[in-house]
Every structure is written in structure tokens, then in C-alpha cells.
C-alpha positions, 0 to 999 in steps of 0.5 A, a space after each residue: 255794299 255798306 247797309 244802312 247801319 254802318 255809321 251808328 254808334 255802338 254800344 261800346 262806343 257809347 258807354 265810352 263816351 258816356 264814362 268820359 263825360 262822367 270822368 269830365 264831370 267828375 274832374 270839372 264840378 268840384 272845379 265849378 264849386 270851388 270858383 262859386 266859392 272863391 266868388 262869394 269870399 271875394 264878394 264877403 271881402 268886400 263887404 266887411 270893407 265896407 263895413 271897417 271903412 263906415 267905423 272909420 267914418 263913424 270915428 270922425 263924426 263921433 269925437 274919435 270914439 268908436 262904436 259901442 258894442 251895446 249902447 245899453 240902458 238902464 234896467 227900468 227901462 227895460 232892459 234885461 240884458 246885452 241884445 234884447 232891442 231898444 233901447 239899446 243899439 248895436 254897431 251896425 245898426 249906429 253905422 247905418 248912416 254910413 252903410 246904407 245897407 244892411 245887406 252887406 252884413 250878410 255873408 254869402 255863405 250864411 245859413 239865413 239870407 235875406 234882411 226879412 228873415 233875420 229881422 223875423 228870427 231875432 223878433 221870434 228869438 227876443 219874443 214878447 212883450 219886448 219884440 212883437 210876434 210879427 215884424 209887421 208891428 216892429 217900430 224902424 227901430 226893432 226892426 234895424 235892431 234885429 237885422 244888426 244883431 244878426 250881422 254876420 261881422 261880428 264887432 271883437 268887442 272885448 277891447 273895442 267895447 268892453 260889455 259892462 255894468 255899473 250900478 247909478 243913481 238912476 239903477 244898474 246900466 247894462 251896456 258897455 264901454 267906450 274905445 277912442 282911436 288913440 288906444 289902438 297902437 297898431 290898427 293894422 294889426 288890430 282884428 275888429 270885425 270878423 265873420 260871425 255865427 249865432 248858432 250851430 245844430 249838429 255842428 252846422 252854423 244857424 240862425 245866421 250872424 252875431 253882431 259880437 265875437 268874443 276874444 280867444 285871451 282876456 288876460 296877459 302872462 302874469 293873469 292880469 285882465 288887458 287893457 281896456 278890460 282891466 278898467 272895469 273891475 267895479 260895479 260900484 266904480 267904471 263899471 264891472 266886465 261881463 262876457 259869456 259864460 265861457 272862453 273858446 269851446 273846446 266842444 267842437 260843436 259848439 258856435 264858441 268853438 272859435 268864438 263866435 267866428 266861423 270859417 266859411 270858407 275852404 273847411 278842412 278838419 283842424 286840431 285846434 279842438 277835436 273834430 273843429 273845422 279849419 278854414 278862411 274867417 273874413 277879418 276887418 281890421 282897426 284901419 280900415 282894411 280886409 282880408 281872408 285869414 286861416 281861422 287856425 292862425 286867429 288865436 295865435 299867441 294865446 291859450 285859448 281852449 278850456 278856459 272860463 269867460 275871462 281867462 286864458 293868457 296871451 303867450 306870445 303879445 307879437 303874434 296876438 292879434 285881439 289886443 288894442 294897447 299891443 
């Protein structure tokens, strides 16, 4: 006669059943974190879509030209460099008119979220007596300024804006150059938008996006600056080219290990420079179309590492991907 206890589970049994569900989980979390990031690639996809479709719209309402990386100004009204606010402007802050959103310059992935809390940071980084402390006393320019310059699409601008000075009757102008749409032979081919970084700390991305990227070659195989770089020689003339101070970092820490652009996507370890990461950088190309590319492939044709700002040269023009006039 079978006792109460017949039909319980043993502990045998149980553990059984307790080491499959773990092998299940085990086998089905990474699965989980994989579709959540595929998810977010898609949605950053789309976004900067979004964003090289309003430089197309941008380009037909302003004389076929394309956005400014920097409108600038001239140093007596306040103006002490590249990013430091009004007067000054920024691509998507001068696209907005056809965005209507600033939160699809945020990237998914992105450490800083949220429009707030990047108008705050960039007001906290600029600081006084540009920018107030808090973005509460921010004029709707400061404050569009600020959420743009930390725009996760980073505006390749190099050769779509090349950052210049130039002395005038008036003072020095910091700014940049102008590009019109008949320079660029091969659009779809041409990368002008890519997800971007500000900062790293301990090698993890900070501080949310750049609102530019910065080419892996400025010069061609004979070490003459590319066009439209190659026109801004002259303080006293066109004006005279500027650019951080370095090329592509060979520090795999640094946030200029690839320019400014940072592949948020499927990280894996590279050889590109020691210790970098390898992975899927969103790019927005001159037509107006996007994809995710292979972060290895963004410097082909190019010498990239160990150099200073302007240099490194193009080795192979078919395969280099930064270049207008290709």
C-alpha cells in the first residue's frame, strides 16, 4: 500500500531539474542579450536615417550647401573656440527644422540618455561666464546648442566642413567652411554621419556623443592635404585648417582610438591598435542612406595610427571611404 510520500519529488530529482533550468538559462540569457541589442542597432539605424535624410532637406532649402560643422564667429563676440555655444551652431542644432527631435541623436547604446541630461553636461563642461550653471537660466539657444554638441552622429567634417580660421577686418573668425553637394562625386560611398563618442574613462565610452568625427587621413600618397582641406592653407586668405591635436590614437584607450567613432555594437577585441575594441559603427552616408559597418573596415585605404592632426595618407583612394572629391 503506497504511503503518502510516494509521489514527492526527490532530492535527486530536484537538483536535476534545478542544473537543467540553469544549463536553459545559461544557453538562453546571452541569446536574450543579443536580440535586445540587435533591437537597439536597428532602432540607431534608423535614427541616423533620419538624421542624413534632414541633410538632404537641408541642402535643398540652403542653396545646395551643406551644414556647417561650426557656423562660428568672430572672437570679440565671444567666441574662444570650436563648441563653446552661441553664437556659434552645430549641424543638428541647424537641422532641427527638420528633425523635430532631438532625441534621435542619442543612440541607444550611449552612456547619457536623455536630452535633459546632456543639455546639463555640456552646460557643466562649457561652464561660466559662457553657459550658466544650471540649464534652467539657458536661453532655447544654449540649450539646443548643448543637447547637438553631444549628438551621438558625429558630422565627418573634415571634408564636409572643414574647421578653419581666418583673420578679417572685423577679427579672427573660428568656424569653418562650406561643401555644396556637386563636390561630393560618389555620395553613396561618401561616410558623413557616424555614431560617436565624447569621452572614454577606463576605456568605457562618457559623457555621451560628439557632434563631429574626425578622418583616419587628411592627405593623399604624395602628403598633399585632400580636398577641401587643401584650400585652407592661409590665415590671411580662405582661411587656415584646424583639427584636434592628434590623428586616430594609437592608445586603445583613448575616445580618438577611431576618431571619435565608437563601435557600439557586437564588441569584439581588434588588432587595429593594441587592446582596441572591433565592432558595428552606425554610418550615415552623403545620400542619404544607412547601415552598420565593421568599425575595422572605417579606415580602409589608409594609414591611420601614429600620426599627428593632419597627417596619414590615403594608400588605397578605392577603399577610403572619408573623401569627397573621390
Amino acid at each position: 500500500m503506497p504511503t503518502r510520500f510516494a509521489k514527492a519529488f526527490t532530492l535527486i530529482e530536484l537538483l536535476v531539474v534545478i542544473a537543467i533550468i540553469a544549463i536553459l538559462a545559461a544557453i538562453l540569457f546571452p541569446v536574450f542579450a543579443q536580440a535586445k541589442q540587435a533591437a537597439k542597432k536597428t532602432v540607431a539605424i534608423s535614427n541616423v536615417k533620419q538624421g542624413a535624410l534632414a541633410s538632404q532637406m537641408y541642402l535643398t532649402d540652403f542653396d545646395d550647401s551643406f551644414p556647417l560643422s561650426d557656423s562660428g564667429c568672430i572672437d570679440s563676440a565671444n567666441c574662444p573656440g570650436w563648441g563653446f555655444g552661441p553664437p556659434d551652431a552645430v549641424p543638428f542644432e541647424v537641422m532641427f527644422p527638420y528633425t523635430k527631435n532631438m532625441d534621435i541623436t542619442i543612440d541607444p547604446m550611449s552612456d547619457l540618455q536623455g536630452v535633459a541630461n546632456r543639455e546639463q553636461t555640456q552646460f557643466s563642461y562649457i561652464g561660466a561666464p559662457i553657459y550658466p550653471a544650471n540649464i534652467s537660466q539657458g536661453t532655447q539657444a544654449q540649450l539646443q546648442y548643448a543637447a547637438a554638441a553631444r549628438s551621438n552622429m558625429g558630422y565627418n567634417f573634415a571634408f564636409f566642413s572643414p574647421w578653419i580660421y581666418q583673420f578679417q577686418p572685423a577679427g579672427l573668425y573660428v568656424g569653418s567652411a562650406s561643401l555644396s553637394s556637386s563636390q561630393v562625386t560618389q555620395p553613396a560611398h561618401t561616410l558623413m554621419f557616424g555614431t560617436s563618442i565624447w569621452n572614454r574613462s577606463g576605456g568605457v565610452p562618457t559623457g555621451g556623443g560628439n557632434w563631429v568625427v574626425q578622418t583616419p587621413c587628411w592627405d593623399d600618397a604624395n602628403g598633399n592635404l585632400l580636398a577641401p582641406m587643401n584650400a585652407y592653407t592661409n590665415a590671411n586668405g580662405a582661411g587656415k585648417i584646424f583639427s584636434y591635436g592628434s590623428g586616430w590614437d594609437p592608445n586603445p584607450l583613448s575616445w580618438n582610438v577611431y576618431g571619435g567613432l565608437w563601435p557600439f555594437y557586437n564588441l569584439t577585441s581588434s588588432t587595429a591598435a593594441t587592446a582596441a575594441q572591433n565592432g558595428f559603427v552606425v554610418i550615415g552616408w552623403a545620400d542619404g542612406h544607412a547601415k552598420a559597418m565593421a568599425i575595422s573596415q572605417i579606415a580602409a585605404g589608409c594609414s591611420a595610427y601614429g600620426v599627428s592632426a593632419t597627417t596619414g595618407k590615403v594608400t588605397d583612394a578605392s577603399k577610403f571611404i572619408w573623401a569627397t572629391n573621390q
